[in-house]
C-alpha positions in Angstrom: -3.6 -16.6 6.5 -6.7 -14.9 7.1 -6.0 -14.8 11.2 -2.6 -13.4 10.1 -3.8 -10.6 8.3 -5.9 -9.7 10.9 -2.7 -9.9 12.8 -1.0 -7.5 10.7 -3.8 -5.1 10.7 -4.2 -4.3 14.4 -0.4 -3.7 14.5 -0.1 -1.3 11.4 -3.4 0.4 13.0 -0.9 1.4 16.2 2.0 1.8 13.9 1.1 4.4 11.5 -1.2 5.9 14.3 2.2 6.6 16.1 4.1 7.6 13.2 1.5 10.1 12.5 1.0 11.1 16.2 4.1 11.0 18.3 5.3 14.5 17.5 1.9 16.0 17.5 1.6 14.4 20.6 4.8 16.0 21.5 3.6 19.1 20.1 0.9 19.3 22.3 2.9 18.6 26.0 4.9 21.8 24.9 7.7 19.9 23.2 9.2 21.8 20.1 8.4 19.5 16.7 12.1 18.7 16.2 11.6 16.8 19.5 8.8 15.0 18.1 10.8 14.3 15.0 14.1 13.0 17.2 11.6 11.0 19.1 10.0 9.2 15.5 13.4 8.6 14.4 14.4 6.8 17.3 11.4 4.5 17.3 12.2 4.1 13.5 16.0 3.1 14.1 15.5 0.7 16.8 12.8 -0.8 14.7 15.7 -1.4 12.4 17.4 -3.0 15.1 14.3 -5.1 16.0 14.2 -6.5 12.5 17.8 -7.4 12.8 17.3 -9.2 15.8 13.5 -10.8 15.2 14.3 -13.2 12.3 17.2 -14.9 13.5 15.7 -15.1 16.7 12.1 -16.6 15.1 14.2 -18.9 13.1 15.6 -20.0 16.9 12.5 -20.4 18.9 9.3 -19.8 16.2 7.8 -17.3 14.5 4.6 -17.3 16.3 6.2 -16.8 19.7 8.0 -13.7 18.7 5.2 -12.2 17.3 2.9 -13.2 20.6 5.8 -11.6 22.8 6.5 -8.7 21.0 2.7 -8.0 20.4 2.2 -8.4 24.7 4.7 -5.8 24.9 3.8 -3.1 22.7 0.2 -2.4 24.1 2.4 -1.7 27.7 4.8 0.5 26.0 2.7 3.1 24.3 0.7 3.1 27.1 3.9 4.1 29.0 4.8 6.7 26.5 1.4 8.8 26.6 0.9 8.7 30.2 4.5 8.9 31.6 6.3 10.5 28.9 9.8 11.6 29.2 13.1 10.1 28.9 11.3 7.0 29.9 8.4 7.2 27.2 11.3 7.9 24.8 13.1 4.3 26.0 9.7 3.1 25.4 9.1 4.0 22.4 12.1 3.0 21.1 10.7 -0.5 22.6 7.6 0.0 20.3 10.0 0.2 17.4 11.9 -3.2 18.1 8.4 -5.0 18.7 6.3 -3.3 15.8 8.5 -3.2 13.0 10.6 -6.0 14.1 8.0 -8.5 13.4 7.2 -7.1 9.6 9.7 -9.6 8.2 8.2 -12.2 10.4 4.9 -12.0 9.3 5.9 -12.1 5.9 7.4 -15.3 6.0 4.2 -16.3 8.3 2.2 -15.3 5.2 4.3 -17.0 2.8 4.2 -20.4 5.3 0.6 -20.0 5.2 0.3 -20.1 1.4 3.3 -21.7 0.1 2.2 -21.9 -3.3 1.5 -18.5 -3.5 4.3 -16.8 -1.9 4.0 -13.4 -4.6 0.5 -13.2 -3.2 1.2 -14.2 0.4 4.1 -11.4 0.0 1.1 -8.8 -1.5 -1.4 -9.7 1.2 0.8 -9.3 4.4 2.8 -5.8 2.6 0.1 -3.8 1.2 -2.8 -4.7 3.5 -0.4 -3.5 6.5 0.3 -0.2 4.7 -3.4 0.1 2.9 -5.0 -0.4 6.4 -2.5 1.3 8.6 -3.5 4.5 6.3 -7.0 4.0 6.7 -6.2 3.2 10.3 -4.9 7.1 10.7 -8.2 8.5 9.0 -10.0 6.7 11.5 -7.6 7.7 14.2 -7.6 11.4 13.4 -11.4 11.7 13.3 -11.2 10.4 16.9 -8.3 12.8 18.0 -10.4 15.6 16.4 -13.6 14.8 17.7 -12.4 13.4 21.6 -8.3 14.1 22.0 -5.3 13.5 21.2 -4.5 11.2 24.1 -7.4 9.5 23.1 -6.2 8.3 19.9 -3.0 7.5 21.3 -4.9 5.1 23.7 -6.4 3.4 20.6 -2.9 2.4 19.3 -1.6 1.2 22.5 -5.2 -1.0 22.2 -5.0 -2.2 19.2 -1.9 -4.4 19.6 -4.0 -6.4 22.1 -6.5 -7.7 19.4 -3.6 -8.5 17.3 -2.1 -10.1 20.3 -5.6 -12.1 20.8 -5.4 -12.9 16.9 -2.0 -14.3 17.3 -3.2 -16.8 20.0 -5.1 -18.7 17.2 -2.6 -18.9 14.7 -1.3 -22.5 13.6 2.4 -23.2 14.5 4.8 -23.1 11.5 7.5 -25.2 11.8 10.8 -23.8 13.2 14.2 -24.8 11.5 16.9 -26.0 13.5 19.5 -25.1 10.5 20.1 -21.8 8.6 20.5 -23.6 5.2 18.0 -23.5 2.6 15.6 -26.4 1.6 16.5 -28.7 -0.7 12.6 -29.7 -2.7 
């Protein structure tokens, strides 16, 4: 559980470091905010896709492999939406979005695996330390962008999803189910 959080951490450090930056970034290239804002609210709604499509599919081939997968993409595709920008930054961003929030719901049920007498706290653990750090992720974030750049920070978050992605290389298997149904204890 521990390797999990760690897990969670890097990936809410990039995810509320673009939620807080993408329209300043956009701000910034000369873009009007509105843009910025369009841009954010794509990323959020195909996050909502992701999450649509991540659990079913991690209840297919395993949880862990979705998360290593969509955590090896998303350090390529912020890194394509700061230095190439445009319609295709916006396509991947929107990419960001289906691999960041996509794999909330499967880290939960990681974290609940991981402690399965515990699933309240499992549950606490994997939602508030991924909010409580991604916020202290921004702080940390912004005192960069202030003191360096912008692009800088933005840099950062397409990093930090590689550390997860080195995190998620030692986590234990769980077990995948081949049926839909509920256990039966």
């Amino acid at each position: 559980l521990t390797l999990l959080l760690g897990v969670i951490a890097f990936r809410s450090f990039a995810w509320f470091g673009l939620i807080t930056f993408v329209p300043l970034w956009e701000v910034s290239l000369g873009h009007s905010p509105a843009h910025g804002n369009h841009l954010l609210s794509l990323m959020l709604l195909a996050g909502g896709i992701g999450t649509i499509a991540a659990g079913p599919l991690a209840d297919r081939i395993g949880r862990r492999p979705v998360l290593i997968a969509s955590l090896a993409i998303a350090a390529p595709l912020i890194f394509v939406f700061v230095a190439v920008g445009g319609v295709l930054g916006a396509f991947a961003l929107c990419g960001v979005g289906i691999c960041v929030i996509g794999t909330f719901g499967v880290t939960m049920v990681m974290s609940q695996e991981y402690l399965p007498r515990q699933i309240g706290m499992a549950s606490g653990l994997s939602i508030g330390l991924s909010i409580g750090l991604g916020g202290i992720a921004v702080v940390a974030l912004g005192a960069l962008a202030d003191s360096v750049d912008l692009q800088a920070a933005l840099y950062v978050c397409a990093a930090a999803p590689i550390a997860g992605l080195l995190l998620t290389l030692f986590l234990p298997p769980t077990r995948v189910r081949r049926e839909l149904e509920p256990e039966v204890a």
